[in-house]
KOLGU-4560 file (N, C-alpha, C; in nm, 3 decimals, padded with zeros to 5 digits):
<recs>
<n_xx: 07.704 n_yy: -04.748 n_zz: 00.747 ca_xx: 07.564 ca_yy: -04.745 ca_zz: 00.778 c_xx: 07.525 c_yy: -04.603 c_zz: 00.818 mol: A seq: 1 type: UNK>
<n_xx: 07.392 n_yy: -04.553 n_zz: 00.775 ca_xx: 07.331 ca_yy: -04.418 ca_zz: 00.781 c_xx: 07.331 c_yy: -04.425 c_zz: 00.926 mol: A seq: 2 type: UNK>
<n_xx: 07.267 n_yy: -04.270 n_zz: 00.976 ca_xx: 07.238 ca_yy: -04.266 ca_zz: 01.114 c_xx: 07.102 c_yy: -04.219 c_zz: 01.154 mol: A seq: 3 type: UNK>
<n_xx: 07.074 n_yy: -04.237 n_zz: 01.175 ca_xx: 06.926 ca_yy: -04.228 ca_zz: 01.169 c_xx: 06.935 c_yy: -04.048 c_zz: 01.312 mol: A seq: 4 type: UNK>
<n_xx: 06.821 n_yy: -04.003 n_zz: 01.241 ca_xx: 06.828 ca_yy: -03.876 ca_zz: 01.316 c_xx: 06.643 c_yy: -03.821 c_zz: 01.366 mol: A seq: 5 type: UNK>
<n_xx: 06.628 n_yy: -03.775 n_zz: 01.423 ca_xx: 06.485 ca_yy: -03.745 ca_zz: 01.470 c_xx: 06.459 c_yy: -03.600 c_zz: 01.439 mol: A seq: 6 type: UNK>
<n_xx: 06.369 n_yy: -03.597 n_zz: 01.392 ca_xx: 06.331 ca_yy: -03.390 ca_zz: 01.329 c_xx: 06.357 c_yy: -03.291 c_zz: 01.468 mol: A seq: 7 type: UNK>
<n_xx: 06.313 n_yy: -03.348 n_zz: 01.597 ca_xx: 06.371 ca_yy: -03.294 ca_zz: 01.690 c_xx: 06.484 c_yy: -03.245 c_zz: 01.733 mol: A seq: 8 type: UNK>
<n_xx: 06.597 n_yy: -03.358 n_zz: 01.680 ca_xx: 06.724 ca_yy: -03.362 ca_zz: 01.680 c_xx: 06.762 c_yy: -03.275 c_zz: 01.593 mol: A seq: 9 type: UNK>
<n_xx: 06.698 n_yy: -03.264 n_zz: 01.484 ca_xx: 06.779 ca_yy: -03.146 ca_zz: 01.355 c_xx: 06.739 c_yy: -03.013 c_zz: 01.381 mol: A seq: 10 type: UNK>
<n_xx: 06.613 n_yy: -02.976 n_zz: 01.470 ca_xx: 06.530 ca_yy: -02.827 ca_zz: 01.511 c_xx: 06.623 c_yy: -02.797 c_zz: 01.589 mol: A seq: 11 type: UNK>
<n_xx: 06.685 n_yy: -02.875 n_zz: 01.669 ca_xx: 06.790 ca_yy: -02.843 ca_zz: 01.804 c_xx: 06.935 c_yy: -02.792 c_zz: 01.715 mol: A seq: 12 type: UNK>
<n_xx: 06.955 n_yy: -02.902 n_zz: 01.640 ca_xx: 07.117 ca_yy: -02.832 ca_zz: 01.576 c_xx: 07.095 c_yy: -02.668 c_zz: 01.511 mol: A seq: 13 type: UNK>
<n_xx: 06.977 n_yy: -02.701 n_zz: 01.413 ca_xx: 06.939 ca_yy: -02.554 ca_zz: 01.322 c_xx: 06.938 c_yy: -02.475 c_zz: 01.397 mol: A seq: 14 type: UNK>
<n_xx: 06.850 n_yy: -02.444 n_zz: 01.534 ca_xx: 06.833 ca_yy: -02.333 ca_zz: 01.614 c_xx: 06.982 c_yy: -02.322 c_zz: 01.718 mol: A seq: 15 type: UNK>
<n_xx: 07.101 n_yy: -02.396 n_zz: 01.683 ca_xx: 07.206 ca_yy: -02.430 ca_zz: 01.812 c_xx: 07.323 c_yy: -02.326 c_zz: 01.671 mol: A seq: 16 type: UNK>
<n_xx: 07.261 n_yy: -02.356 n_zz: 01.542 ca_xx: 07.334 ca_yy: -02.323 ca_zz: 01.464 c_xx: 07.341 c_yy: -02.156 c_zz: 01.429 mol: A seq: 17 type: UNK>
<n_xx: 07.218 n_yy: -02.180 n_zz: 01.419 ca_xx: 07.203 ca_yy: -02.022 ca_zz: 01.383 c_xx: 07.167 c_yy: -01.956 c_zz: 01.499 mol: A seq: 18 type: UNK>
<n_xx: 07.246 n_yy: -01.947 n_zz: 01.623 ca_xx: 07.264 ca_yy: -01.879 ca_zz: 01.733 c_xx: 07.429 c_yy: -01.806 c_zz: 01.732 mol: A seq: 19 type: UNK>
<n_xx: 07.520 n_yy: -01.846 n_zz: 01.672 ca_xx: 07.615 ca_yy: -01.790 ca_zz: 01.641 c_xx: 07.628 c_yy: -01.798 c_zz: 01.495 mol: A seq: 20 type: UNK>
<n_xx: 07.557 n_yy: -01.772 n_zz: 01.395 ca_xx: 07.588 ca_yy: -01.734 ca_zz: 01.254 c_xx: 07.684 c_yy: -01.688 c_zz: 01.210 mol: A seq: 21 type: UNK>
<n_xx: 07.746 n_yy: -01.562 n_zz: 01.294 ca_xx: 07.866 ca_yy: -01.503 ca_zz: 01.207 c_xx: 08.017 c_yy: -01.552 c_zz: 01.212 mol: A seq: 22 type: UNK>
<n_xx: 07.972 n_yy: -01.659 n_zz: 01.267 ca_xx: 08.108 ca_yy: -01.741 ca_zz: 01.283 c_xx: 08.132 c_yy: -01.852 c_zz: 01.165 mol: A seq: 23 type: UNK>
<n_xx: 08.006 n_yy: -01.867 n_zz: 01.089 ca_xx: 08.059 ca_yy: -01.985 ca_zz: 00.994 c_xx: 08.050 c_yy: -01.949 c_zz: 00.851 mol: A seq: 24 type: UNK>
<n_xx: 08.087 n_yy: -02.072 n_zz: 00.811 ca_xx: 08.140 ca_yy: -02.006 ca_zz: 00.633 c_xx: 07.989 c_yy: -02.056 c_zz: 00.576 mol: A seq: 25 type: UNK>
<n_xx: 07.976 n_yy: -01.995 n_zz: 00.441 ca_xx: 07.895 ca_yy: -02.041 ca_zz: 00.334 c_xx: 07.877 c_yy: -02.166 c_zz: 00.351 mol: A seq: 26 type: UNK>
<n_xx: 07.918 n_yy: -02.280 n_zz: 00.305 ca_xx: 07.949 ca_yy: -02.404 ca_zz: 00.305 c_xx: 07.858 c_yy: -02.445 c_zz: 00.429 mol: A seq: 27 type: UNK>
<n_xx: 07.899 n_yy: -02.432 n_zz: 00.557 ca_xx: 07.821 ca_yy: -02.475 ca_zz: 00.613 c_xx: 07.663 c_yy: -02.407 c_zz: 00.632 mol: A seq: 28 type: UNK>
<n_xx: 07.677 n_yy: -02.323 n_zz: 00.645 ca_xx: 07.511 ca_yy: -02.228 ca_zz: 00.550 c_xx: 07.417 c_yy: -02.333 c_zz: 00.486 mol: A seq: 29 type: UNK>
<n_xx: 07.529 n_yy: -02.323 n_zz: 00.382 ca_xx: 07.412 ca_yy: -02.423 ca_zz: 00.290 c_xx: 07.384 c_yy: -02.535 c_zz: 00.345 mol: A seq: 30 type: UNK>
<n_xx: 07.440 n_yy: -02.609 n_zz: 00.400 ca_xx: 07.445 ca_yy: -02.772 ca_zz: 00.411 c_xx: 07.336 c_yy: -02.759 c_zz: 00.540 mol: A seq: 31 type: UNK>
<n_xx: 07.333 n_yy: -02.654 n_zz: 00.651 ca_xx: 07.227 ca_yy: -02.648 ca_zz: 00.695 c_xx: 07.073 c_yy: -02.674 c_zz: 00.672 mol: A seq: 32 type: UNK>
<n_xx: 07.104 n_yy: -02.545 n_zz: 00.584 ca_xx: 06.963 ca_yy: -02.530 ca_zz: 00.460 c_xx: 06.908 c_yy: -02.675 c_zz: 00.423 mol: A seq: 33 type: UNK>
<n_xx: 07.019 n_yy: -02.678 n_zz: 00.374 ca_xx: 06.952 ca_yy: -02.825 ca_zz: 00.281 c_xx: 06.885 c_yy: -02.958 c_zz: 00.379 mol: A seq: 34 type: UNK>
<n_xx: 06.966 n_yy: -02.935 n_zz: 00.505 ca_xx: 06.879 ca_yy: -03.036 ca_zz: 00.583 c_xx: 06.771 c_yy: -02.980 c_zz: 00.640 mol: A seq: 35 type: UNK>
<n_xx: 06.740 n_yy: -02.847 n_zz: 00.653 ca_xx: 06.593 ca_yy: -02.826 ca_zz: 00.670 c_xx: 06.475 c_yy: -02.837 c_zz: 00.572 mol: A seq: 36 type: UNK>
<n_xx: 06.551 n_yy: -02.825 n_zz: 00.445 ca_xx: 06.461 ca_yy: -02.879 ca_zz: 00.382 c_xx: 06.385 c_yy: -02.998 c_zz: 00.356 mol: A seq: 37 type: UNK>
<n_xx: 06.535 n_yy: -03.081 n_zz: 00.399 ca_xx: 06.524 ca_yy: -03.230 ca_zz: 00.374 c_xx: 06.420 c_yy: -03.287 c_zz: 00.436 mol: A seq: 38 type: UNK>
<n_xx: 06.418 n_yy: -03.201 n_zz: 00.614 ca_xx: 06.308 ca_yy: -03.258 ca_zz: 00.697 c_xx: 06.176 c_yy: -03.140 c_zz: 00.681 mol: A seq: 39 type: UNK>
<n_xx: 06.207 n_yy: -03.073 n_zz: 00.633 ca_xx: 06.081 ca_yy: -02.978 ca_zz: 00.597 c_xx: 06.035 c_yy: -02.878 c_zz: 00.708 mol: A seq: 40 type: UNK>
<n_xx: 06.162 n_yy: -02.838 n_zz: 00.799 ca_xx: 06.176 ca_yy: -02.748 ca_zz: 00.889 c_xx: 06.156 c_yy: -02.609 c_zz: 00.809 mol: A seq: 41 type: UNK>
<n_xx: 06.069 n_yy: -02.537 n_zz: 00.881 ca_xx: 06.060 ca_yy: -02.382 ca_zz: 00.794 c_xx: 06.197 c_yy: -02.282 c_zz: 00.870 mol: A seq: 42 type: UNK>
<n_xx: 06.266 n_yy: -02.236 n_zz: 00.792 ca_xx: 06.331 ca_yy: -02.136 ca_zz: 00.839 c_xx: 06.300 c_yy: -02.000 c_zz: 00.931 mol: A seq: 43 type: UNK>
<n_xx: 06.224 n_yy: -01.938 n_zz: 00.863 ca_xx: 06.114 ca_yy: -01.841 ca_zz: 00.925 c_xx: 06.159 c_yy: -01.730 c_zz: 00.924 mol: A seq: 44 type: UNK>
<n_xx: 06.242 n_yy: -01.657 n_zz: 01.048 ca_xx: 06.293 ca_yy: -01.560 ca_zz: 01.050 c_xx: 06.474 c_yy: -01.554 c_zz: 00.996 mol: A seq: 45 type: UNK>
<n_xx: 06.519 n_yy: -01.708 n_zz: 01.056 ca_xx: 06.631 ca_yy: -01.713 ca_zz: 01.048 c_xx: 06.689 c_yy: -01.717 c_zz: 00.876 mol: A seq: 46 type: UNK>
<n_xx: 06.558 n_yy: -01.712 n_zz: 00.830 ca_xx: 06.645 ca_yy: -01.680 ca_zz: 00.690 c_xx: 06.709 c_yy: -01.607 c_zz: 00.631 mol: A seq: 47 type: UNK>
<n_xx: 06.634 n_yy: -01.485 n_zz: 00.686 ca_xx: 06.724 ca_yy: -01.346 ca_zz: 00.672 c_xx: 06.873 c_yy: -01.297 c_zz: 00.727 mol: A seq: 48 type: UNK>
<n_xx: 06.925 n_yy: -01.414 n_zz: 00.784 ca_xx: 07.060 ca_yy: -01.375 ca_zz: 00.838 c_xx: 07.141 c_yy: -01.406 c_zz: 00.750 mol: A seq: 49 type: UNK>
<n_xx: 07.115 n_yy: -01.447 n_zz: 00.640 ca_xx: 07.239 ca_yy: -01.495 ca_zz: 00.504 c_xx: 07.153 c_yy: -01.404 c_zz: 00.422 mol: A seq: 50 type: UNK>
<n_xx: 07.276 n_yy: -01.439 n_zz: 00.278 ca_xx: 07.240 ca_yy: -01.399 ca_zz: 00.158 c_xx: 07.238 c_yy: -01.515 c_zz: 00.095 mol: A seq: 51 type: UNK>
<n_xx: 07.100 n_yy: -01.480 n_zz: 00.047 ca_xx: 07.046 ca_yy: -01.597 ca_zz: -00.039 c_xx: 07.088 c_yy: -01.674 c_zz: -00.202 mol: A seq: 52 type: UNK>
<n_xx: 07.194 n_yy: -01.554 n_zz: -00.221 ca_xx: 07.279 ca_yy: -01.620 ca_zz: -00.343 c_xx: 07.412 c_yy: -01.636 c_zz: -00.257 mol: A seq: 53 type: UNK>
<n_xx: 07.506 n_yy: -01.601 n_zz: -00.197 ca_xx: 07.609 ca_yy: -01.623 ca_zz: -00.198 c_xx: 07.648 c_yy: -01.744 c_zz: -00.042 mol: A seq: 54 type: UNK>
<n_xx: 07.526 n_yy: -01.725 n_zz: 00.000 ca_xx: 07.494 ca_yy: -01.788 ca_zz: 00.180 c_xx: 07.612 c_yy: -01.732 c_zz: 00.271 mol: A seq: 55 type: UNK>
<n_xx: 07.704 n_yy: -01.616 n_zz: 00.217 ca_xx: 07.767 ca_yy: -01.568 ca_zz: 00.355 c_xx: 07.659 c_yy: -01.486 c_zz: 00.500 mol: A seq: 56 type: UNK>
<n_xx: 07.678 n_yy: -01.495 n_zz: 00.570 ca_xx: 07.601 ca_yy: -01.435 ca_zz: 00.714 c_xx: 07.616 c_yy: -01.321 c_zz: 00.682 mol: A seq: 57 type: UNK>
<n_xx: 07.534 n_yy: -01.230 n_zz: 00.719 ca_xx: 07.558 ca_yy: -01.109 ca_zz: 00.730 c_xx: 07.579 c_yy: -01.029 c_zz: 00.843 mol: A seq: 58 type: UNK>
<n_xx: 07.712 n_yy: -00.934 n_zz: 00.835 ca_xx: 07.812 ca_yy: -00.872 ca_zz: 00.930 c_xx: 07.742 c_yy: -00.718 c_zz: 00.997 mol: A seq: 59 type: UNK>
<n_xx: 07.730 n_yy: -00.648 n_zz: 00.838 ca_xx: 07.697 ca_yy: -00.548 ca_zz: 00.912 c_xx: 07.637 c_yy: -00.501 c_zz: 00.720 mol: A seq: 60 type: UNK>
<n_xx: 07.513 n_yy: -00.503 n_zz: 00.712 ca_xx: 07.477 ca_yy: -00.514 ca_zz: 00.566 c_xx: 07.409 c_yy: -00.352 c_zz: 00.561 mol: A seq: 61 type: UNK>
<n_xx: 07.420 n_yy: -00.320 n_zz: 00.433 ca_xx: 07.351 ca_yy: -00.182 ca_zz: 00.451 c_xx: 07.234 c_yy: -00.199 c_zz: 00.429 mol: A seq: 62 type: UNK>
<n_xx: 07.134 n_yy: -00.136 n_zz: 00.512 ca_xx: 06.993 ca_yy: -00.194 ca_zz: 00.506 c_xx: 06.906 c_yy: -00.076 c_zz: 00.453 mol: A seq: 63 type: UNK>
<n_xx: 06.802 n_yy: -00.073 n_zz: 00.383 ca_xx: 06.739 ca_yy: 00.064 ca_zz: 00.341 c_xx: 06.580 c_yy: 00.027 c_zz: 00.377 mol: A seq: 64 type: UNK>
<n_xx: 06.482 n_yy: 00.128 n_zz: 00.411 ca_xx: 06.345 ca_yy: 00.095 ca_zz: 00.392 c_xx: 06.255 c_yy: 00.223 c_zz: 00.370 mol: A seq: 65 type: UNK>
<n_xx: 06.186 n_yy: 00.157 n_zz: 00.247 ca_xx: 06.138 ca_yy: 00.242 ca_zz: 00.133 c_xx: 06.005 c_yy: 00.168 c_zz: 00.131 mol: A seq: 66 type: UNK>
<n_xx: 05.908 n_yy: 00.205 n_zz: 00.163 ca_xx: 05.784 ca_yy: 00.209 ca_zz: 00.140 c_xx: 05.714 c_yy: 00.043 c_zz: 00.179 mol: A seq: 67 type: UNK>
<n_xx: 05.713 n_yy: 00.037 n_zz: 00.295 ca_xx: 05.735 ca_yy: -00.093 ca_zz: 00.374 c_xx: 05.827 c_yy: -00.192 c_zz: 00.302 mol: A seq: 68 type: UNK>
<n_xx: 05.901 n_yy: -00.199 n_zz: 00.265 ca_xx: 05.970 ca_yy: -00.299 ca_zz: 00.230 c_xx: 06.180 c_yy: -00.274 c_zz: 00.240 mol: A seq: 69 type: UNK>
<n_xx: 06.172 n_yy: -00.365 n_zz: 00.293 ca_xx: 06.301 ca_yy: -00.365 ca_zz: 00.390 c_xx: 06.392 c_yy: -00.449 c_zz: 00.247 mol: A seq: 70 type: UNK>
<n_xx: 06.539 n_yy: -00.319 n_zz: 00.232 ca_xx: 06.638 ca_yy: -00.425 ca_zz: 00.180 c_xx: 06.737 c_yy: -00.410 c_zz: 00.199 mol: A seq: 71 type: UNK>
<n_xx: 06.813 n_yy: -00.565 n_zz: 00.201 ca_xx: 06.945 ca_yy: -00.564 ca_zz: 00.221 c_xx: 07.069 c_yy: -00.626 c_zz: 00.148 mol: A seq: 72 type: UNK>
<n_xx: 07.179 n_yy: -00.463 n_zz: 00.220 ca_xx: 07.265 ca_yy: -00.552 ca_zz: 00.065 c_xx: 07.378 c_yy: -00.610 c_zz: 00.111 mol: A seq: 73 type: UNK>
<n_xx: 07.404 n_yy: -00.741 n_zz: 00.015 ca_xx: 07.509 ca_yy: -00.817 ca_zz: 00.062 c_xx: 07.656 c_yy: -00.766 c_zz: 00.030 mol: A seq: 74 type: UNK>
<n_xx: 07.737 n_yy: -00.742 n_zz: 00.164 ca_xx: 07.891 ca_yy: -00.641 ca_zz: 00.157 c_xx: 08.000 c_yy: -00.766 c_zz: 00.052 mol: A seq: 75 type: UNK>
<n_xx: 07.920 n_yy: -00.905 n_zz: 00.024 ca_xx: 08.020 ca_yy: -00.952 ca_zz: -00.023 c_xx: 07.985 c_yy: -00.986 c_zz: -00.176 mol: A seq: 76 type: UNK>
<n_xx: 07.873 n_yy: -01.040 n_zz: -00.234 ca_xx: 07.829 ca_yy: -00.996 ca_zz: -00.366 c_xx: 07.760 c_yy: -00.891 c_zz: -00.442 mol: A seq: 77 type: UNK>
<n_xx: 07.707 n_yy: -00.802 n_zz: -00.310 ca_xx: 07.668 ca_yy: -00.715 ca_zz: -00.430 c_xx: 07.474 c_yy: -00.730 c_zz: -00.440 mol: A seq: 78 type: UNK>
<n_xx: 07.471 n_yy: -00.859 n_zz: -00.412 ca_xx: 07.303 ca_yy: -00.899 ca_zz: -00.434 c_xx: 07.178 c_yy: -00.784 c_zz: -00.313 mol: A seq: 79 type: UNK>
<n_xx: 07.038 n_yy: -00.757 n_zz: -00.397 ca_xx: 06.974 ca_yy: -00.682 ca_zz: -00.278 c_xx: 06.886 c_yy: -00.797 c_zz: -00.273 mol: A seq: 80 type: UNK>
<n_xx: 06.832 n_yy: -00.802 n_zz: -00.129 ca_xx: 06.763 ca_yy: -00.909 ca_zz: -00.077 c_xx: 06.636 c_yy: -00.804 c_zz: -00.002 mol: A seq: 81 type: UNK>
<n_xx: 06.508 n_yy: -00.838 n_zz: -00.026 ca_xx: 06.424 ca_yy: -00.718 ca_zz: -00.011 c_xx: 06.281 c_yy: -00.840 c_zz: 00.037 mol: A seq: 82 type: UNK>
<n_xx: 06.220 n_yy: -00.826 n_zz: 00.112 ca_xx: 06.113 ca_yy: -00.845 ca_zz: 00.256 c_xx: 06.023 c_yy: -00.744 c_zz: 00.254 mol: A seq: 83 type: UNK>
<n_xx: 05.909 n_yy: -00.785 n_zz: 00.287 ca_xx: 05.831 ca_yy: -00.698 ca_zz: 00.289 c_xx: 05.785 c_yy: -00.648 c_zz: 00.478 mol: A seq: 84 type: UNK>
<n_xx: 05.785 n_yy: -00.552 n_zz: 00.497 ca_xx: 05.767 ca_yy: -00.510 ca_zz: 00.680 c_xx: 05.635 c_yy: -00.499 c_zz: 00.697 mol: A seq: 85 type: UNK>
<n_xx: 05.586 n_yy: -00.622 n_zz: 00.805 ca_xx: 05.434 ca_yy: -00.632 ca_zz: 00.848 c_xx: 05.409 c_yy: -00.562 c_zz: 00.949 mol: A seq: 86 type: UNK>
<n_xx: 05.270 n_yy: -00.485 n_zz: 00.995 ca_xx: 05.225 ca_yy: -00.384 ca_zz: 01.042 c_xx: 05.224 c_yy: -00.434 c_zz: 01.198 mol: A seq: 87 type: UNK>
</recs>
């Protein structure tokens, strides 16, 4: 039998989760993700602490900013992940 869970209950794990990020693998990354989506929790800021193709955390990423727009690159694929910087 399922378990029934309250959106409250999942805002608390997400924000309990991504308070120590650099401790977990991809895998659990994603499976995060996917339950915020599930309940339709916005990520917001905390999205930017992964890479969005490979979902490892990011350690220490080389970051560049070129004409308001902030990017960063992932030390483990290779991917640039680029944001735009509000005034």
């Amino acid at each position: 039998m399922l378990k029934k869970t309250s959106k409250k209950e999942v805002e608390k794990h997400i924000s309990e989760f991504f308070s120590n990020i650099n401790d977990r693998t991809p895998k659990e990354v994603k499976k995060t993700r996917r339950l915020a989506m599930k309940f339709k929790i916005p990520l917001k800021e905390k999205r930017k602490l992964f890479c969005k193709k490979c979902f490892n955390p990011y350690k220490t990423p080389k970051t560049r900013i070129k004409n308001k727009i902030k990017s960063v690159l992932c030390e483990n694929c290779g991917s640039i992940s680029k944001w735009r910087i509000k005034n």
